[in-house]
mmCIF file as Biopython writes it, N, C-alpha, C and O atoms, coordinates in Angstrom:
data_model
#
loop_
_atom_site.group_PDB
_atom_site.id
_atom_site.type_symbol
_atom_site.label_atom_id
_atom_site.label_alt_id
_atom_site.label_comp_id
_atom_site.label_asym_id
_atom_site.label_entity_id
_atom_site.label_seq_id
_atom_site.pdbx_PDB_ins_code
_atom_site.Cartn_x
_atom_site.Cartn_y
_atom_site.Cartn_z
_atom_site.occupancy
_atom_site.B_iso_or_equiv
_atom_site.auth_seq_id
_atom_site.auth_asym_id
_atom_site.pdbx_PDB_model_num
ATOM 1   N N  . UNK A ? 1  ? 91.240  118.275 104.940 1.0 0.0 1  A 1 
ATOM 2   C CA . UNK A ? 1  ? 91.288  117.765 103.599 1.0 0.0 1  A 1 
ATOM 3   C C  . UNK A ? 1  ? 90.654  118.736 102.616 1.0 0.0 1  A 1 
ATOM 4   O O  . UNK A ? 1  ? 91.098  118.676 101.469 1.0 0.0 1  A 1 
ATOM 5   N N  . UNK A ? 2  ? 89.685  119.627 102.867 1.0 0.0 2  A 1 
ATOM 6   C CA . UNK A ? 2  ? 89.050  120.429 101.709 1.0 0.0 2  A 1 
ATOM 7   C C  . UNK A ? 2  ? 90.111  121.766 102.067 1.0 0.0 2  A 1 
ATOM 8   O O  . UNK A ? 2  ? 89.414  122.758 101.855 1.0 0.0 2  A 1 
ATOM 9   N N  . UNK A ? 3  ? 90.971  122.053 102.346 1.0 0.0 3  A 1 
ATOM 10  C CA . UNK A ? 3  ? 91.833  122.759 102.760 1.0 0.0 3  A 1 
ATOM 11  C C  . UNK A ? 3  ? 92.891  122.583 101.324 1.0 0.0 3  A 1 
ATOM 12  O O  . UNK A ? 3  ? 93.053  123.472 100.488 1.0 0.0 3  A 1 
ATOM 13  N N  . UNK A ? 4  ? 93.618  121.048 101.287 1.0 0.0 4  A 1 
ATOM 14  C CA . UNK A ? 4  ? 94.351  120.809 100.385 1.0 0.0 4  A 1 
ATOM 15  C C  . UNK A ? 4  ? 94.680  119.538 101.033 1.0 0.0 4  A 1 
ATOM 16  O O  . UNK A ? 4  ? 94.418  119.097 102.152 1.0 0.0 4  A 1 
ATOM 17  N N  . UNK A ? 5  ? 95.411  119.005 99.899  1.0 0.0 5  A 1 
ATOM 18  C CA . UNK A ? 5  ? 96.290  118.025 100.205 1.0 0.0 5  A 1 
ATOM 19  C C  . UNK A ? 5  ? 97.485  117.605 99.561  1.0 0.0 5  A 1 
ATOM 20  O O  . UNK A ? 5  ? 97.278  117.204 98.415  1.0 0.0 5  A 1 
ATOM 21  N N  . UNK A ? 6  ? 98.632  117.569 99.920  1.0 0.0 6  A 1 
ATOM 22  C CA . UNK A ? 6  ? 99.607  116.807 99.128  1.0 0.0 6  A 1 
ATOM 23  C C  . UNK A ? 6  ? 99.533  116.264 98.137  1.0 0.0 6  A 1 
ATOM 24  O O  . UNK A ? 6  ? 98.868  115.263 98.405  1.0 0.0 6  A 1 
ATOM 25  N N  . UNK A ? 7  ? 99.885  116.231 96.668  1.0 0.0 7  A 1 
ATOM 26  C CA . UNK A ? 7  ? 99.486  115.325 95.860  1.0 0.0 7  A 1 
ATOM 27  C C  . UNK A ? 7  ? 100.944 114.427 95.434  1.0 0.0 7  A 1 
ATOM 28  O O  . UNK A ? 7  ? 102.050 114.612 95.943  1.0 0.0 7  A 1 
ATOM 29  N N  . UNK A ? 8  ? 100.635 113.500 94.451  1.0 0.0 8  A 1 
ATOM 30  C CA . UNK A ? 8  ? 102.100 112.910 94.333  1.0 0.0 8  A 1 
ATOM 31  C C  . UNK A ? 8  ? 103.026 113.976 92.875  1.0 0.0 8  A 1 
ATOM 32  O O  . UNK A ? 8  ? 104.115 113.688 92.379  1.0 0.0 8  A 1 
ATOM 33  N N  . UNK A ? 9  ? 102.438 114.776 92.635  1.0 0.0 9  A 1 
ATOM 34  C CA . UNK A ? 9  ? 102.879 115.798 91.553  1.0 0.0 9  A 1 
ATOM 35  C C  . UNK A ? 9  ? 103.603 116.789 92.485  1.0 0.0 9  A 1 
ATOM 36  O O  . UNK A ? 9  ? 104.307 117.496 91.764  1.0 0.0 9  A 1 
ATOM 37  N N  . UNK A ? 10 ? 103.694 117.033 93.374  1.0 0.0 10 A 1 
ATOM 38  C CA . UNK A ? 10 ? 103.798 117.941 94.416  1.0 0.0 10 A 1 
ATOM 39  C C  . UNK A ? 10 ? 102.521 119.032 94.186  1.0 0.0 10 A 1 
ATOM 40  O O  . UNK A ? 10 ? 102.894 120.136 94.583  1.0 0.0 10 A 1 
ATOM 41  N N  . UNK A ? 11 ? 101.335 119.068 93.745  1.0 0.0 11 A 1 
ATOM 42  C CA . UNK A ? 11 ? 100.632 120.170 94.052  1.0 0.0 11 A 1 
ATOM 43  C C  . UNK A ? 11 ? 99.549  120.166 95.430  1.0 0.0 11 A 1 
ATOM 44  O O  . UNK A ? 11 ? 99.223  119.074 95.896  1.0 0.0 11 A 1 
ATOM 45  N N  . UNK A ? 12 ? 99.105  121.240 95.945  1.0 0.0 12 A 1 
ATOM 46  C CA . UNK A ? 12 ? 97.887  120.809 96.927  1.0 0.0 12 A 1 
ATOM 47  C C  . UNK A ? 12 ? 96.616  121.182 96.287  1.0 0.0 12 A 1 
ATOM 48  O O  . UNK A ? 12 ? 96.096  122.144 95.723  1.0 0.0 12 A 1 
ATOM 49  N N  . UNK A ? 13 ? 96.343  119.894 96.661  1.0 0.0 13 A 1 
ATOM 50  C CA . UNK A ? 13 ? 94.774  120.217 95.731  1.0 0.0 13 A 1 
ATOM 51  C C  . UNK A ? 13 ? 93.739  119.929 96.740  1.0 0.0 13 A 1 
ATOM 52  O O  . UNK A ? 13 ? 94.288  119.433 97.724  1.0 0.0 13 A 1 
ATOM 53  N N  . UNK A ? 14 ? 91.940  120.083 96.963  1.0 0.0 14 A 1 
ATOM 54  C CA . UNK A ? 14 ? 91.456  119.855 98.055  1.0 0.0 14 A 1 
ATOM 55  C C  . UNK A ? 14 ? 91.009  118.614 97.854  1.0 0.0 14 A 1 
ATOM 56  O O  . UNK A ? 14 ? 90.978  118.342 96.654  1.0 0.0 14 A 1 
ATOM 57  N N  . UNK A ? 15 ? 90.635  117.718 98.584  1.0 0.0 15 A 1 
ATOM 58  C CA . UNK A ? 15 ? 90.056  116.540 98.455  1.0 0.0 15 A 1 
ATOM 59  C C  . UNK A ? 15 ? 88.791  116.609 98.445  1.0 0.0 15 A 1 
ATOM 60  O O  . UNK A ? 15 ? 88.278  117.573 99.013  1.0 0.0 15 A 1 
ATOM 61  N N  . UNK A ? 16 ? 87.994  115.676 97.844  1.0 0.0 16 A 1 
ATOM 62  C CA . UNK A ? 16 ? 86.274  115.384 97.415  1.0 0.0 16 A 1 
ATOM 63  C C  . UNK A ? 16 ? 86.328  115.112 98.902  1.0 0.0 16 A 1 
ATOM 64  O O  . UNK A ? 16 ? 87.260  114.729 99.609  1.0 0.0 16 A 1 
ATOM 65  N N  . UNK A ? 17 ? 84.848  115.471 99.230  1.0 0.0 17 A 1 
ATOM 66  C CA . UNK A ? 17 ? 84.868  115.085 100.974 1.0 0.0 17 A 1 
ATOM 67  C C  . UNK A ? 17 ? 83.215  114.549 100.903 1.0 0.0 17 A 1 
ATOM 68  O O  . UNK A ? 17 ? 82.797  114.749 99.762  1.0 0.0 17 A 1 
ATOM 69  N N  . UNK A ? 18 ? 82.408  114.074 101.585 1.0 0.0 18 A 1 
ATOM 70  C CA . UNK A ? 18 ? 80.698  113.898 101.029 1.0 0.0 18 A 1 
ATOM 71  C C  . UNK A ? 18 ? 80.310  113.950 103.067 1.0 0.0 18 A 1 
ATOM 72  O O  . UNK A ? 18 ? 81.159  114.283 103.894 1.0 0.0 18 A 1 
ATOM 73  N N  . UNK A ? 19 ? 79.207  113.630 103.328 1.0 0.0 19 A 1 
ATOM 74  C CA . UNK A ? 19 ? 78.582  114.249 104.492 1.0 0.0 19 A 1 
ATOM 75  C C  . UNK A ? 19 ? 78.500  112.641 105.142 1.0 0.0 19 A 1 
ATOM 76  O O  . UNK A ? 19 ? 78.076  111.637 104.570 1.0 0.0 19 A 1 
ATOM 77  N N  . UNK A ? 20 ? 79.139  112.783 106.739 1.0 0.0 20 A 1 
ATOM 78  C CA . UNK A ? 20 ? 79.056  111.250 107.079 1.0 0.0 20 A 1 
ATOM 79  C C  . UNK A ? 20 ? 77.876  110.785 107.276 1.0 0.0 20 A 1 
ATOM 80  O O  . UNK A ? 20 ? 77.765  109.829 108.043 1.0 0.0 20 A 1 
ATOM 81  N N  . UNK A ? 21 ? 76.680  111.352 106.625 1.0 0.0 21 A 1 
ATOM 82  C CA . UNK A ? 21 ? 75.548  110.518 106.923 1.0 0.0 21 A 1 
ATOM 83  C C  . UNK A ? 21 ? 75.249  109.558 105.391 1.0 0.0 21 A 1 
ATOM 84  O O  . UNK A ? 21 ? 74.236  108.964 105.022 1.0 0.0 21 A 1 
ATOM 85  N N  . UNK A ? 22 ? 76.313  109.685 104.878 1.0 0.0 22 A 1 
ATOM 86  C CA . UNK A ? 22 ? 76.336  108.724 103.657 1.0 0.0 22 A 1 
ATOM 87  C C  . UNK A ? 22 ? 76.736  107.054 104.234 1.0 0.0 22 A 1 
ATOM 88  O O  . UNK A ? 22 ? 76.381  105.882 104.106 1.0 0.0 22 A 1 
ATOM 89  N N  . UNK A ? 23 ? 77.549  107.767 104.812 1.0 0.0 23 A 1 
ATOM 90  C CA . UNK A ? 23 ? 78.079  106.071 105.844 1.0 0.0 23 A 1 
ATOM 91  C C  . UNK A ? 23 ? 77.804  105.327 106.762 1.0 0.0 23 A 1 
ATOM 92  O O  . UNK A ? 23 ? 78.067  104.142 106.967 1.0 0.0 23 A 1 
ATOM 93  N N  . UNK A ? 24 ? 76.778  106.723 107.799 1.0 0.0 24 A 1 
ATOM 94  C CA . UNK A ? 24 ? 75.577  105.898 108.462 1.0 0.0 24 A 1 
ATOM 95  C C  . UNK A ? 24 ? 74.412  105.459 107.644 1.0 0.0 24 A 1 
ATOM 96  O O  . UNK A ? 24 ? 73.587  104.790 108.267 1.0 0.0 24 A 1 
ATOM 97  N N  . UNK A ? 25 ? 74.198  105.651 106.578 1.0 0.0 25 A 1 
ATOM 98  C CA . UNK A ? 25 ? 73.069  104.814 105.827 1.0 0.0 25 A 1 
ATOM 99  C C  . UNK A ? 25 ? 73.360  103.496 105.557 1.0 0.0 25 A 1 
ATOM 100 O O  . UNK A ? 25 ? 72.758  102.425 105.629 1.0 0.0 25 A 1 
ATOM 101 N N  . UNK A ? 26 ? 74.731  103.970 105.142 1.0 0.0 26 A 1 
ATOM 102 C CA . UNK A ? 26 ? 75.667  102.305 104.777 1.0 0.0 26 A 1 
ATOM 103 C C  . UNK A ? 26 ? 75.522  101.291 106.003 1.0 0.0 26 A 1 
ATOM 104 O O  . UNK A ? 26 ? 75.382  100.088 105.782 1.0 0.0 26 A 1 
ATOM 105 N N  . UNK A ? 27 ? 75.553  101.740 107.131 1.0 0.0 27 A 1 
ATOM 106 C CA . UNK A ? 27 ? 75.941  100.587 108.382 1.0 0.0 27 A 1 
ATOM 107 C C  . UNK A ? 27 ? 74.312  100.706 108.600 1.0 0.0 27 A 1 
ATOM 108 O O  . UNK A ? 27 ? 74.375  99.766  109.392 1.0 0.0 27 A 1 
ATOM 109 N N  . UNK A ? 28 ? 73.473  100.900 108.598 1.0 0.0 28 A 1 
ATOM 110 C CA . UNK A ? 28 ? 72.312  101.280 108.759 1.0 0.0 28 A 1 
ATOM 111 C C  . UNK A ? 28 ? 71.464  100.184 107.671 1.0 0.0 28 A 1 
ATOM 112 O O  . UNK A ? 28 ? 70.353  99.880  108.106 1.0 0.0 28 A 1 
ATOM 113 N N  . UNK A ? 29 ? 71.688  99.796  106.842 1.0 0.0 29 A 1 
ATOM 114 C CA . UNK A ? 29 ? 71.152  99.499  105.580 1.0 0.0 29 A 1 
ATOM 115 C C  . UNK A ? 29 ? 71.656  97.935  106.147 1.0 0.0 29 A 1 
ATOM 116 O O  . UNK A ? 29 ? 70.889  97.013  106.428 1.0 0.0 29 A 1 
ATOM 117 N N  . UNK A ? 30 ? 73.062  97.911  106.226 1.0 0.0 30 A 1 
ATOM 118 C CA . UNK A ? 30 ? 73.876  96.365  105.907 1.0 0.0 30 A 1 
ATOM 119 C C  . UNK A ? 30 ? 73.157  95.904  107.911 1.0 0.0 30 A 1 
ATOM 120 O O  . UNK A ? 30 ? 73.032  94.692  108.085 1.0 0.0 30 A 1 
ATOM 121 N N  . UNK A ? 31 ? 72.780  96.793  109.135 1.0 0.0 31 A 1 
ATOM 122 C CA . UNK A ? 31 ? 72.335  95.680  109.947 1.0 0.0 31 A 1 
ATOM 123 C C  . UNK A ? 31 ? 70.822  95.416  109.932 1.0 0.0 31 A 1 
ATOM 124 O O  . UNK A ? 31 ? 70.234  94.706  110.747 1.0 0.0 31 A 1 
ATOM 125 N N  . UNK A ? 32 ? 70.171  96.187  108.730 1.0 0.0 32 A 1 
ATOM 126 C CA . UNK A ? 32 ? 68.929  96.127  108.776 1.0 0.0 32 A 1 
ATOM 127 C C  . UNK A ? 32 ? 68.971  94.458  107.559 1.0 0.0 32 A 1 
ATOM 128 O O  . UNK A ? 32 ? 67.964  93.921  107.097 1.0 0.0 32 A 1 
ATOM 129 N N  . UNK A ? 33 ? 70.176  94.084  107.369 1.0 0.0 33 A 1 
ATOM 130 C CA . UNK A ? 33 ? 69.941  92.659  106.242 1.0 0.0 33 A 1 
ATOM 131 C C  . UNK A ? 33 ? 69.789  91.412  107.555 1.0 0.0 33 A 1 
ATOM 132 O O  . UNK A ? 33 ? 70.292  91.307  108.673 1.0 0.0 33 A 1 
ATOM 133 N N  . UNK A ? 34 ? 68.852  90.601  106.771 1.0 0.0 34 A 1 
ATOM 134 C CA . UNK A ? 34 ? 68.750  89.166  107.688 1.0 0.0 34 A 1 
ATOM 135 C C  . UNK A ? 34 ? 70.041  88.961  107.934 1.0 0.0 34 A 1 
ATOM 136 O O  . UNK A ? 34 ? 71.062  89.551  107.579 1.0 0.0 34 A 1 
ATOM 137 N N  . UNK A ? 35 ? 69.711  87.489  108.982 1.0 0.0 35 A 1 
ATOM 138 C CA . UNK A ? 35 ? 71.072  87.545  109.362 1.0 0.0 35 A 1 
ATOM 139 C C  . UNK A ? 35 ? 72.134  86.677  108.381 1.0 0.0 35 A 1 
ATOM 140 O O  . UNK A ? 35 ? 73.353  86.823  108.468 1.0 0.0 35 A 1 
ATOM 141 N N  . UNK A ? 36 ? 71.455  85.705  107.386 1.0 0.0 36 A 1 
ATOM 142 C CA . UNK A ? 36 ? 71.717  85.286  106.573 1.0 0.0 36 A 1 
ATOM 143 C C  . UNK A ? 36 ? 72.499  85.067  104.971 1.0 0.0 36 A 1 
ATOM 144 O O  . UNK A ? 36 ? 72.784  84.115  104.245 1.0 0.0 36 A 1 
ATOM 145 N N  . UNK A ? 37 ? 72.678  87.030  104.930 1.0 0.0 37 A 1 
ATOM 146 C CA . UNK A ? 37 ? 73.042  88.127  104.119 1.0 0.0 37 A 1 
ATOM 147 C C  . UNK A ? 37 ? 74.406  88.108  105.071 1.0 0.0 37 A 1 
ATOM 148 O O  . UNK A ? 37 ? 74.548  88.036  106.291 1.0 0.0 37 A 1 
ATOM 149 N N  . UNK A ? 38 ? 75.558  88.225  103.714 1.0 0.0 38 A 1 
ATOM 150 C CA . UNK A ? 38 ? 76.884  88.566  103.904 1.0 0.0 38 A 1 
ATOM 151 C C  . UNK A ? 38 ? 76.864  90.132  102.993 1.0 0.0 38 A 1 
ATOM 152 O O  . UNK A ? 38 ? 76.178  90.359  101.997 1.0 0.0 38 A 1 
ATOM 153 N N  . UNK A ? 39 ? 77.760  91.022  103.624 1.0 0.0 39 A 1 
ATOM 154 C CA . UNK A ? 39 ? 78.724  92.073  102.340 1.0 0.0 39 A 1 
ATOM 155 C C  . UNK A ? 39 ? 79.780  92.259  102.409 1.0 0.0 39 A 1 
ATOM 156 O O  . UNK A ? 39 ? 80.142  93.332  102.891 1.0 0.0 39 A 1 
ATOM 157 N N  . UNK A ? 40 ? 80.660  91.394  102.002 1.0 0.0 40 A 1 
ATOM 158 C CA . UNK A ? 40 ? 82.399  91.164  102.135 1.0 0.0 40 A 1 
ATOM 159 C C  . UNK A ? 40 ? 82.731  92.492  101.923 1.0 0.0 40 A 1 
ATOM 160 O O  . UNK A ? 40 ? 83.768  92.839  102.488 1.0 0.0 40 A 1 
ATOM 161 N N  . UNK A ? 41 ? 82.013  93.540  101.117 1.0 0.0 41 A 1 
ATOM 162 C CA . UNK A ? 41 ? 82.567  94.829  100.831 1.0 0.0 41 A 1 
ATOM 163 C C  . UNK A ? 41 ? 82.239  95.562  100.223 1.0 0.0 41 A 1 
ATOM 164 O O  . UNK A ? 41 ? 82.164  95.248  99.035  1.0 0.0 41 A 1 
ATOM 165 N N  . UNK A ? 42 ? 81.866  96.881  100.578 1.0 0.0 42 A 1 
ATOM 166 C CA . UNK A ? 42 ? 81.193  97.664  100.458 1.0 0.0 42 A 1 
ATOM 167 C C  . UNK A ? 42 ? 81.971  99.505  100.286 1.0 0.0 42 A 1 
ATOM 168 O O  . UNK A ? 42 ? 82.292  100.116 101.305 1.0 0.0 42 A 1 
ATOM 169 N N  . UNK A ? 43 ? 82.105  99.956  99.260  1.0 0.0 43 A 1 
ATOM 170 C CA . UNK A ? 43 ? 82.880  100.944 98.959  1.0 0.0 43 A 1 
ATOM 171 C C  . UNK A ? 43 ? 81.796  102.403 99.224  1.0 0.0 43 A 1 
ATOM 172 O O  . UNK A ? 43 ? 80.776  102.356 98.537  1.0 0.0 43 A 1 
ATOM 173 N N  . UNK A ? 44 ? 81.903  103.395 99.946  1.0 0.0 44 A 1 
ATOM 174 C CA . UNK A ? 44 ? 81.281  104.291 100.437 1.0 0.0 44 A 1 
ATOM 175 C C  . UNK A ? 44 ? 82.078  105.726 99.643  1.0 0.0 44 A 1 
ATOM 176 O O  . UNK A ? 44 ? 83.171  105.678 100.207 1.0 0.0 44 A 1 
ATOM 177 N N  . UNK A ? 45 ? 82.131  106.562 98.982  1.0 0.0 45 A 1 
ATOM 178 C CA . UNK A ? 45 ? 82.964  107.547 98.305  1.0 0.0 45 A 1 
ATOM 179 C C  . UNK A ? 45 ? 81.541  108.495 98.103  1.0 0.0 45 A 1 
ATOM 180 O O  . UNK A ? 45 ? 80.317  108.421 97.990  1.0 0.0 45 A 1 
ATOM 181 N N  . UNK A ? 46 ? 82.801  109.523 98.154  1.0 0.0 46 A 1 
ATOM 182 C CA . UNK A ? 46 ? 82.174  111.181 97.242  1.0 0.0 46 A 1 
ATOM 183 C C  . UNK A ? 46 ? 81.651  110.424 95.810  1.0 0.0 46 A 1 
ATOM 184 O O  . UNK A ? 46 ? 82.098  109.427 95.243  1.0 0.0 46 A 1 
ATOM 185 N N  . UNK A ? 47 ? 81.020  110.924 95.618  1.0 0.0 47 A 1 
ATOM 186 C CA . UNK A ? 47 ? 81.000  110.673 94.348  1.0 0.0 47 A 1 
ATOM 187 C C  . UNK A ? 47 ? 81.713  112.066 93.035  1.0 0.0 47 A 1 
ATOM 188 O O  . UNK A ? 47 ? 81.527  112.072 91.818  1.0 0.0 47 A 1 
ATOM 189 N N  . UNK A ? 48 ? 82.318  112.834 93.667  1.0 0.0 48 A 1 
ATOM 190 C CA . UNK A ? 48 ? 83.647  113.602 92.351  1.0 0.0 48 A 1 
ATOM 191 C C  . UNK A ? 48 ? 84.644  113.147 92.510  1.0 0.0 48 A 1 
ATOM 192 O O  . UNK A ? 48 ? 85.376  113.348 91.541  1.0 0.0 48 A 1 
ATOM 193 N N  . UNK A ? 49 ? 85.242  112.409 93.546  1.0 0.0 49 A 1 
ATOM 194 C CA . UNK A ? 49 ? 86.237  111.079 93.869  1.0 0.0 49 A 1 
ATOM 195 C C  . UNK A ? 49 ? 86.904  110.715 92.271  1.0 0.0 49 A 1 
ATOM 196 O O  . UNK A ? 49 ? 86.306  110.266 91.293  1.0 0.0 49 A 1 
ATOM 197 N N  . UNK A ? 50 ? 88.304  111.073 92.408  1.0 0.0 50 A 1 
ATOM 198 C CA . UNK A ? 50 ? 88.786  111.219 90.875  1.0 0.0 50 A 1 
ATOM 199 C C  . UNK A ? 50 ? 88.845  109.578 90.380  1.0 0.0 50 A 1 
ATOM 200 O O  . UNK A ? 50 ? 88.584  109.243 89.225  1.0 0.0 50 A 1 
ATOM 201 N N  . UNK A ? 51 ? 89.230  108.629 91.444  1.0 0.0 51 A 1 
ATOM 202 C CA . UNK A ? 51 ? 89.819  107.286 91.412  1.0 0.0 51 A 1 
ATOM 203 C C  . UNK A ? 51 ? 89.670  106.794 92.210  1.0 0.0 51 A 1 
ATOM 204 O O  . UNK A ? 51 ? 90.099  107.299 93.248  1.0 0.0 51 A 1 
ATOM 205 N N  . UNK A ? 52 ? 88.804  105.184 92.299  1.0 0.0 52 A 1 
ATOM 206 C CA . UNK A ? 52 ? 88.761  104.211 93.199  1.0 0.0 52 A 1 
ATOM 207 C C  . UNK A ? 52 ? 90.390  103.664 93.779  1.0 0.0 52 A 1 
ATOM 208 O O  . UNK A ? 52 ? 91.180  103.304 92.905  1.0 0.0 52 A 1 
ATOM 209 N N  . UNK A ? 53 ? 90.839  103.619 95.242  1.0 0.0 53 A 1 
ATOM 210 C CA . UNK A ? 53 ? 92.235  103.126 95.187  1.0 0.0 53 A 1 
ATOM 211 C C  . UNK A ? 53 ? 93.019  103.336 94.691  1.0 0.0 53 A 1 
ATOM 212 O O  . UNK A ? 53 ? 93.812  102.679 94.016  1.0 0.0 53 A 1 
ATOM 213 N N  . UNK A ? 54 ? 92.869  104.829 95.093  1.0 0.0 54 A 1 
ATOM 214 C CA . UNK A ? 54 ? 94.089  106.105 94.645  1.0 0.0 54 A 1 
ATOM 215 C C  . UNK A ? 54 ? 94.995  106.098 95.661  1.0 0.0 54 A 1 
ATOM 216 O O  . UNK A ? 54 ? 94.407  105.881 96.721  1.0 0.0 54 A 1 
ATOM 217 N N  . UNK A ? 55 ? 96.674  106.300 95.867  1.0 0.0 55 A 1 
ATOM 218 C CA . UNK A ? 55 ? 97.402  106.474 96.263  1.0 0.0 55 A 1 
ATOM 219 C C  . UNK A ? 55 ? 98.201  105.580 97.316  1.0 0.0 55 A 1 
ATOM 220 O O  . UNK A ? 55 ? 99.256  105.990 97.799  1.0 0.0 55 A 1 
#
């Protein structure tokens, strides 16, 4: 993906990519909640990420 990617314009552009220890904090964080605590959903991104629910 930081290579390029397909876009729907036809250009390749690279994709925002961030370090997977962003996402083990995430699962890390949500089993450290009582058990009492729901998170129906939880969005994890790069943050230079052009658009939430792109493509």
């Amino acid at each position: 993906m930081g290579a390029g990617m397909p876009q729907a314009d036809g250009r390749v552009v690279p994709e925002s990519t961030m370090g997977v220890d962003n996402v083990v904090k995430s699962i890390v964080m949500m089993a450290d909640l009582p058990l009492d605590a729901n998170v129906p959903f939880l969005t994890v991104m790069s943050n230079t990420m052009p658009f939430i629910g792109r493509g």
